[in-house]
C-alpha positions in Angstrom: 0.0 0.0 0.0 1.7 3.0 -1.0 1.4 6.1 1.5 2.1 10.0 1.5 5.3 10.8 3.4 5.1 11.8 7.0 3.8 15.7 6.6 3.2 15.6 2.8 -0.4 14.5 2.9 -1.2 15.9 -0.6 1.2 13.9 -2.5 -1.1 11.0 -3.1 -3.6 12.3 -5.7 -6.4 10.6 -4.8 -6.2 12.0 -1.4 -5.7 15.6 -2.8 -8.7 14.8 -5.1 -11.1 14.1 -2.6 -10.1 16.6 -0.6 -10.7 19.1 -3.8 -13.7 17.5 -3.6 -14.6 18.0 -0.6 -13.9 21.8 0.1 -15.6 22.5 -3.2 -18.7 20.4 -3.1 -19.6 20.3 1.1 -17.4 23.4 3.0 -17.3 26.2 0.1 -21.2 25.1 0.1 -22.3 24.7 3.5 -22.7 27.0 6.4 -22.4 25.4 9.8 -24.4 26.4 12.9 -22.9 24.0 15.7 -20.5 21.1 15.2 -23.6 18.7 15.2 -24.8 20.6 12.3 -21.2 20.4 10.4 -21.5 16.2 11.5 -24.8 16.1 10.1 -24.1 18.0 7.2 -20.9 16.3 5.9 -22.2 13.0 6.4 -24.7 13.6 4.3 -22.1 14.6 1.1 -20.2 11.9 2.2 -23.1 9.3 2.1 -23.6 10.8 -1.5 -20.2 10.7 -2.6 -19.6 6.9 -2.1 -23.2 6.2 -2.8 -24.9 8.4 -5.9 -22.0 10.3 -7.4 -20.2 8.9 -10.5 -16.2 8.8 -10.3 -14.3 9.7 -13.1 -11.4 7.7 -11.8 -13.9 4.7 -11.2 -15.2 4.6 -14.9 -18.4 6.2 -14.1 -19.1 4.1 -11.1 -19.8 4.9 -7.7 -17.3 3.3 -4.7 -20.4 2.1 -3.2 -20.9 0.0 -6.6 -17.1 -0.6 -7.2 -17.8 -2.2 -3.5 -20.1 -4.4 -4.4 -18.8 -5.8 -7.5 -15.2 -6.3 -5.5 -16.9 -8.6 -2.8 -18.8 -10.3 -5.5 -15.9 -11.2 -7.6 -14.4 -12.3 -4.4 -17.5 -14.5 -3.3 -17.3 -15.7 -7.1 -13.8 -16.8 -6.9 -14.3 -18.4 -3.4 -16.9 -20.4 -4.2 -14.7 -21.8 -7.6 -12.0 -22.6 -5.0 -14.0 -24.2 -2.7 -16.0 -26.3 -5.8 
């Protein structure tokens, strides 16, 4: 598994991508009463980021689906092992 280095955390691009993603589309977007409001408000973009919005990166499919199909492929290929 390949990590940033210690105090670099934008030098892996997917972790600088979300986190453009994130300032743009929930905290440039959102005002936040109360920290309960700011919880409640960035689970909510979070739950549709991994569950409704397409990712480029992903070929149009959401991590949610990517998910799925992963544990399925898995399950597939235990149950070919196991036959």
């Amino acid at each position: 598994m390949d990590s940033s280095r210690p105090g670099k955390p934008t030098n892996n691009p997917f972790i600088k991508s979300f986190n453009g993603s994130f300032r743009d589309e929930c905290l440039n977007t959102n005002w936040f009463l109360s920290l309960h409001d700011a919880r409640l408000k960035i689970e909510s973009w979070l739950r549709n980021y991994n569950t409704f919005r397409p990712h480029i990166s992903l070929q149009g499919l959401t991590p949610e689906e990517v998910e799925f199909e992963m544990l399925n492929d898995k399950e597939n290929s235990n149950l070919a092992l196991s036959s």
